[in-house]
C-alpha positions as CSV (number, residue, x, y, z in Angstrom):
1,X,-37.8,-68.5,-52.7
2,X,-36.8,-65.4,-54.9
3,X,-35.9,-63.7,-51.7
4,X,-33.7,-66.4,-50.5
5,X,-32.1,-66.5,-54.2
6,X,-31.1,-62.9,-53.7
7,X,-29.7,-63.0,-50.4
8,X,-27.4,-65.8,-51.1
9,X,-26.6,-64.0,-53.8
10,X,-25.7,-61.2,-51.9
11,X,-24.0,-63.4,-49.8
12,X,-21.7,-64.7,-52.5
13,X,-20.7,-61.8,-54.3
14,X,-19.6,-60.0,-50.6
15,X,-17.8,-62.9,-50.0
16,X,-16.3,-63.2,-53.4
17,X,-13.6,-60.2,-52.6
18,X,-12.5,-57.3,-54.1
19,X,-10.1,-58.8,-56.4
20,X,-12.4,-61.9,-57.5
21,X,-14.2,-61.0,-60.7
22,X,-17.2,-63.0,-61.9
23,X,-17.4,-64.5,-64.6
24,X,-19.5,-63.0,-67.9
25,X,-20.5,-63.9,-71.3
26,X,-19.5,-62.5,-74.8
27,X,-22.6,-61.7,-76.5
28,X,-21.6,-62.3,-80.0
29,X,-23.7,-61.0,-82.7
30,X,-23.1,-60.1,-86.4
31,X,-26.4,-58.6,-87.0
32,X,-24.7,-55.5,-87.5
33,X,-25.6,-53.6,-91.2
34,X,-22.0,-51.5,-91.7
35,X,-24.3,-49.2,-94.0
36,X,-25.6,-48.1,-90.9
37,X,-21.9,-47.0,-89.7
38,X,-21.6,-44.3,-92.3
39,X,-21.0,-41.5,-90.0
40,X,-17.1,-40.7,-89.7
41,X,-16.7,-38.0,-87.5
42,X,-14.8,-37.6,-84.7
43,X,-14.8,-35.2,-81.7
44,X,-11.7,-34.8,-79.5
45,X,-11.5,-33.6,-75.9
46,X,-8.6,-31.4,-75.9
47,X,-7.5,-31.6,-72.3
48,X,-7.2,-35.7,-73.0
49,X,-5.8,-36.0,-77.0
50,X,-2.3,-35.6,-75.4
51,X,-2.6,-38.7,-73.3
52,X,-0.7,-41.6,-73.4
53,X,-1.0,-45.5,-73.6
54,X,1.4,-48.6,-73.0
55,X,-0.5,-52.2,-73.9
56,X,1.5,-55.2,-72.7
57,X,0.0,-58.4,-74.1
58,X,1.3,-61.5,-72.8
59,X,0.4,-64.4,-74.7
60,X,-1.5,-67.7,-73.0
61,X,-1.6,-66.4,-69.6
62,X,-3.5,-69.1,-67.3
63,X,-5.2,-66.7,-64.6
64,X,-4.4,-69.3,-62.0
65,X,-0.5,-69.0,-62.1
66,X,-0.8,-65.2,-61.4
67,X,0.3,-66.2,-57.8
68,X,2.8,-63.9,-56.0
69,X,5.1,-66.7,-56.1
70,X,5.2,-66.9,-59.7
71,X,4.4,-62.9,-60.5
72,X,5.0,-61.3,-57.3
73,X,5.0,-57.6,-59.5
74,X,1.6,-58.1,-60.6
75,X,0.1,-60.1,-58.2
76,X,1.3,-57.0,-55.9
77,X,0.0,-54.6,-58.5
78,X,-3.9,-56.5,-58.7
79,X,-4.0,-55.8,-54.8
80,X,-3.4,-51.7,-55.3
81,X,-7.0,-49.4,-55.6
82,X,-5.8,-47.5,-58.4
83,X,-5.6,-50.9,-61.0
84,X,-8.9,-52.3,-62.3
85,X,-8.1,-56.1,-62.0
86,X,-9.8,-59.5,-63.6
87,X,-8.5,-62.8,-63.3
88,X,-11.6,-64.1,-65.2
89,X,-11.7,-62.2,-68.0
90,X,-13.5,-63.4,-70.7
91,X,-11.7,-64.4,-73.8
92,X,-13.6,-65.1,-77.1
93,X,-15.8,-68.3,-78.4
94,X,-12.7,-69.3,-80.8
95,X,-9.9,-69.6,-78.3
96,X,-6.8,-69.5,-80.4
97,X,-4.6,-66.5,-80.8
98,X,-5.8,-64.7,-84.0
99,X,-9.4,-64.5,-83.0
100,X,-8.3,-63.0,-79.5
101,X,-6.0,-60.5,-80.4
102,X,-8.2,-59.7,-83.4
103,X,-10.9,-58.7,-81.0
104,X,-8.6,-56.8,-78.5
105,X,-7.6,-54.2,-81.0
106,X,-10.7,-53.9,-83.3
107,X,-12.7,-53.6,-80.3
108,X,-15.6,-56.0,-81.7
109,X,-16.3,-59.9,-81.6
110,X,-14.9,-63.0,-83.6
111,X,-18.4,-62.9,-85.2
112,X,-17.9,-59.5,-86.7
113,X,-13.9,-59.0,-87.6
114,X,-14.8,-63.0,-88.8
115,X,-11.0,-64.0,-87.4
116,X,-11.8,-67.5,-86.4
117,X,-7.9,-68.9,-86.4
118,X,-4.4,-68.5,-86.9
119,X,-4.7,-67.6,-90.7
120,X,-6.7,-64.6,-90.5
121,X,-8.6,-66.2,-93.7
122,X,-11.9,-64.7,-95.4
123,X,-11.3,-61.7,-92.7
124,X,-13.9,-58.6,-91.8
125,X,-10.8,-56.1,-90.7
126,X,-10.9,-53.4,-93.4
127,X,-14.8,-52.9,-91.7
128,X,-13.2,-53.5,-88.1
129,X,-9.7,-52.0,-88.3
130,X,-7.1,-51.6,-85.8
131,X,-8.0,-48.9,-82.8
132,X,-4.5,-47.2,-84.5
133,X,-6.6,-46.2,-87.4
134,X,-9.6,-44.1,-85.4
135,X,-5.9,-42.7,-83.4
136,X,-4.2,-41.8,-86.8
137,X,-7.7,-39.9,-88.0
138,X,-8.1,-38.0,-84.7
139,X,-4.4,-36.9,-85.1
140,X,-1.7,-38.1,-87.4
141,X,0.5,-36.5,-85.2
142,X,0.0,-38.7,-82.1
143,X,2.8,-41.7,-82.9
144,X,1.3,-45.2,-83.1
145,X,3.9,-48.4,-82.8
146,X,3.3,-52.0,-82.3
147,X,6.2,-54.2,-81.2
148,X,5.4,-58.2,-81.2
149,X,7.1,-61.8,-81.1
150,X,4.1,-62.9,-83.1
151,X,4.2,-61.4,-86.3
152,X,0.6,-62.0,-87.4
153,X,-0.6,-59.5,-85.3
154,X,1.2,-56.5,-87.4
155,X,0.8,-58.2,-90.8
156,X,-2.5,-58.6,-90.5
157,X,-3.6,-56.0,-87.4
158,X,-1.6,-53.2,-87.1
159,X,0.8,-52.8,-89.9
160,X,-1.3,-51.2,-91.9
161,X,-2.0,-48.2,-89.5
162,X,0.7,-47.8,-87.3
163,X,3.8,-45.5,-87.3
164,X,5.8,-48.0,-86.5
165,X,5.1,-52.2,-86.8
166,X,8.2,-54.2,-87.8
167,X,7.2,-57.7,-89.1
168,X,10.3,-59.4,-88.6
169,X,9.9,-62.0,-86.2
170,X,11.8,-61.5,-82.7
171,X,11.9,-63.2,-79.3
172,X,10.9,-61.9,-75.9
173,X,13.7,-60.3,-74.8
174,X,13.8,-58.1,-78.1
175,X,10.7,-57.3,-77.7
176,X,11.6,-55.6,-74.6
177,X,15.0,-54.7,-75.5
178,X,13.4,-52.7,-78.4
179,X,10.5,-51.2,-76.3
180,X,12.7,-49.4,-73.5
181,X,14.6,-48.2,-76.9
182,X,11.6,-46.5,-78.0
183,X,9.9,-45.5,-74.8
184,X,13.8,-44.0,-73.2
185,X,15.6,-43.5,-76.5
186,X,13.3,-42.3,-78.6
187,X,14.4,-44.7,-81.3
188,X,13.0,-45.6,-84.0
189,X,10.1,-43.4,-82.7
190,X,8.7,-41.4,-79.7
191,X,5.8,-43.9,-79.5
192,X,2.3,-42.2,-77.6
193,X,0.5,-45.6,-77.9
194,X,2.7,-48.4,-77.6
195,X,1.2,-52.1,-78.1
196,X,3.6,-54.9,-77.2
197,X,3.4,-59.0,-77.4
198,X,5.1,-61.3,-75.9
199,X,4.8,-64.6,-76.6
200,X,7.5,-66.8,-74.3
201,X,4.7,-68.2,-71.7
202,X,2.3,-69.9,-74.5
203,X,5.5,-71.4,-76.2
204,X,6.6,-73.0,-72.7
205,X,2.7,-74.1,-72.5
206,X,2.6,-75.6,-75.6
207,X,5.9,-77.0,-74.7
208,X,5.5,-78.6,-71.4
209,X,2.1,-77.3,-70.0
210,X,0.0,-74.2,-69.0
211,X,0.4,-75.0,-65.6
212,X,1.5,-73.3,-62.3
213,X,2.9,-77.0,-61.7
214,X,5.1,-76.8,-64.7
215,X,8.8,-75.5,-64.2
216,X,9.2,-74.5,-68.0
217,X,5.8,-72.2,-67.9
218,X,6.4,-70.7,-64.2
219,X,10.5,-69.9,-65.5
220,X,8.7,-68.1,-68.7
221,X,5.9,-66.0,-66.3
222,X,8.2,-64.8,-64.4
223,X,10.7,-63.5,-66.8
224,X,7.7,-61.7,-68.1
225,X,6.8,-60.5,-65.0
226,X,10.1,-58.7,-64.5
227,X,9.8,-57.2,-68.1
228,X,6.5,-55.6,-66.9
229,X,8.0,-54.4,-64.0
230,X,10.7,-52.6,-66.1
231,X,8.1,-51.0,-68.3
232,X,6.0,-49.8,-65.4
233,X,9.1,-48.6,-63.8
234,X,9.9,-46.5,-67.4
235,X,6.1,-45.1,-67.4
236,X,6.5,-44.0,-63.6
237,X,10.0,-41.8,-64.2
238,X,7.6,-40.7,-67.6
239,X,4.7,-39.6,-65.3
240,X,7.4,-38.2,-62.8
241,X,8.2,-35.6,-65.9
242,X,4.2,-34.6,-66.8
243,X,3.1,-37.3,-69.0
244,X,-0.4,-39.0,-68.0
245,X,-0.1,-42.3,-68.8
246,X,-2.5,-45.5,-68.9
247,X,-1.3,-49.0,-68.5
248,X,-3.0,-52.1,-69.5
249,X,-1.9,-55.7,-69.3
250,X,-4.0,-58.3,-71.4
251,X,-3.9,-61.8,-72.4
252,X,-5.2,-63.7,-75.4
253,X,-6.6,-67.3,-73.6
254,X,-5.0,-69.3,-70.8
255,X,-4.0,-73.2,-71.7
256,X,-4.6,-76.7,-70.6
257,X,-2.2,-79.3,-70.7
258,X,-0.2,-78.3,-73.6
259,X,-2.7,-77.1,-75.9
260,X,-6.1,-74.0,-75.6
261,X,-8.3,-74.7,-79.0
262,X,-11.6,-75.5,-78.5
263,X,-11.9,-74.9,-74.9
264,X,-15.1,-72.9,-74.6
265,X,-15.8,-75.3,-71.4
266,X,-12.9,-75.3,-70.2
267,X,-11.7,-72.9,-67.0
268,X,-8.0,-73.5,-67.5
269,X,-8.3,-71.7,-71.0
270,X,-11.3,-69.5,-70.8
271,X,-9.9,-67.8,-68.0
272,X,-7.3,-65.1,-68.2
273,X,-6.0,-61.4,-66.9
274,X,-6.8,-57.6,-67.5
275,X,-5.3,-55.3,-66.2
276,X,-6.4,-51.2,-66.3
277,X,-3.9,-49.0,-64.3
278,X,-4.0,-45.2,-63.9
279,X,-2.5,-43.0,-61.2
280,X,-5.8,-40.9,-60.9
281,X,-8.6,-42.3,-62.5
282,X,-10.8,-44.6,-61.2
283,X,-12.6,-47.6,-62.8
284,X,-15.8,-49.6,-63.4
285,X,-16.7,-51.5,-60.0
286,X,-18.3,-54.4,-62.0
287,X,-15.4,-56.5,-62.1
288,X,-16.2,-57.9,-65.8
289,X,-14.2,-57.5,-69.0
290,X,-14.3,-58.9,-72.3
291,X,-11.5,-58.8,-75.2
292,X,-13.6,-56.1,-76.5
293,X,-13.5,-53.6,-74.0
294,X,-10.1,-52.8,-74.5
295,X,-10.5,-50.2,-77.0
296,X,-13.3,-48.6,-76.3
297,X,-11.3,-47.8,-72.4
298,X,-8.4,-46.4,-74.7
299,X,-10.4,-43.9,-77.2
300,X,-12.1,-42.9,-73.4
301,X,-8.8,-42.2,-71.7
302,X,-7.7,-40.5,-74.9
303,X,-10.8,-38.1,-75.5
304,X,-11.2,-39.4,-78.9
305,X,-15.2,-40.2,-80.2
306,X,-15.5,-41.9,-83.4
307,X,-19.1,-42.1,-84.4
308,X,-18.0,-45.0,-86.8
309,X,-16.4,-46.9,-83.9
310,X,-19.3,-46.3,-81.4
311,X,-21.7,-47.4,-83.7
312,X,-19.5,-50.6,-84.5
313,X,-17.8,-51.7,-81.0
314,X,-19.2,-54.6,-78.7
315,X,-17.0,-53.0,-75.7
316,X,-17.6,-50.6,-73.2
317,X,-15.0,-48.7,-71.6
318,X,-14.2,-49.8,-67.9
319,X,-13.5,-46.0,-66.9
320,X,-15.6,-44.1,-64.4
């Protein structure tokens, strides 16, 4: 019987595809003692400190409307060998924004950075701080900016470590408008690790419905698609002049019906994107990702080894 278990097991994960992730769990534990994370140090690779980073979050992206008919750029870029995709990324217990994005740039669990909601109330984030912070202490030279239609996510995240993290609350297309800016322009800043947010597809879910059915949420994926394919096309004439950069597309949750709290059990919110890509380097074959893996993949890339992050992080990085 145990033989049979493992050959259709075989047979389901070969038949699966190369693009079709399986689903895992976040193992969520706050048993960690921070006295035991005393250690500070860092070590930098030299040959990687002077590496770059774009993260484009898009909020309430449903894994199941990332059809080429609705995202033709990314649904093309999922199918290339050089991009670590997974449309069943696992997103954490609490499945509202704050707890999400909390764990995407801390690196650790809801049950550690204790983000449980929108309010950011009776927080852990001075013990699990932004991944700017373990940047700024490598080297205060490397420029840090965050740029985001939801403000909570620099008043309570980033602001407090990043170069650059304006608070004042702007749509979408300002979000991009003021990206290109930075990364062409070099204005406000000349930013090495960029973090952006958009937030247009979970307004149109909450709206009218996270749905691939819904003309309002389709309209507001594929606007977003076409910023992305802007910013890759920016990075690409960047890399065309020397500069290695990585690329990362993340979500926060996905979205039934016009609402995503509470939806442990549910597939429609539970299930969203991630998105690794790197002209060179290749990634993990596991095909699983949680919200925590994030940073750890960027202090990799980077060369930067923060004994006070290792010991704290729930991640692992997803490069080879």
């Amino acid at each position: 019987m145990k033989k049979l278990t493992y050959y259709l097991l075989v047979l389901l994960i070969v038949t699966t595809g190369i693009h079709s992730c399986r689903k895992t769990t976040t193992s969520c534990s706050n048993s960690l003692d921070n006295n035991s994370c005393t250690d500070n140090s860092i070590t930098i690779d030299t040959n990687k400190i002077n590496r770059k980073v774009l993260v484009i979050g898009i909020d309430g992206f449903r894994s199941d409307a990332m059809q080429e008919s609705i995202t033709p750029f990314m649904y093309q870029l999922s199918q290339q060998n050089n991009v670590f995709y997974n449309n069943s990324h696992v997103v954490e217990d609490y499945t509202m924004s704050g707890p999400n994005w909390s764990s995407l740039v801390t690196g650790v669990h809801w049950c550690k950075h204790q983000v449980t909601n929108n309010n950011f109330n009776d927080n852990q984030l001075d013990d699990f701080p932004h991944f700017f912070s373990y940047i700024e202490y490598a080297d205060n030279s490397i420029n840090t900016a965050s740029i985001v239609n939801w403000t909570p996510i620099n008043d309570y995240l980033a602001h407090s470590y990043a170069d650059h993290a304006p608070e004042t609350s702007i749509n979408d297309a300002e979000v991009y408008q003021l990206a290109e800016d930075a990364l062409v322009n070099q204005n406000p800043i000349d930013p090495d690790v960029l973090f952006l947010h958009f937030d247009d597809p979970d307004a149109a879910g909450h709206g009218y419905g996270y749905s691939s059915n819904v003309a309002e949420y389709v309209q507001s994926l594929n606007q977003t698609d076409l910023y992305v394919q802007q910013l890759f096309s920016i990075i690409e004439n960047k890399r065309s002049n020397g500069e290695d950069w990585m690329i990362f597309i993340v979500s926060d949750h996905g979205g039934d019906g016009t609402g995503h709290g509470g939806g442990q059990d549910n597939e429609h919110i539970i299930n969203t994107i991630f998105y690794a890509q790197h002209t060179t380097l290749s990634f993990s074959e596991s095909c699983s990702s949680t919200q925590a893996d994030l940073v750890p993949t960027i202090l990799d890339f980077m060369g930067i080894s923060s004994q006070a992050f290792n010991c704290k992080t729930d991640g692992i990085s997803i490069i080879n």
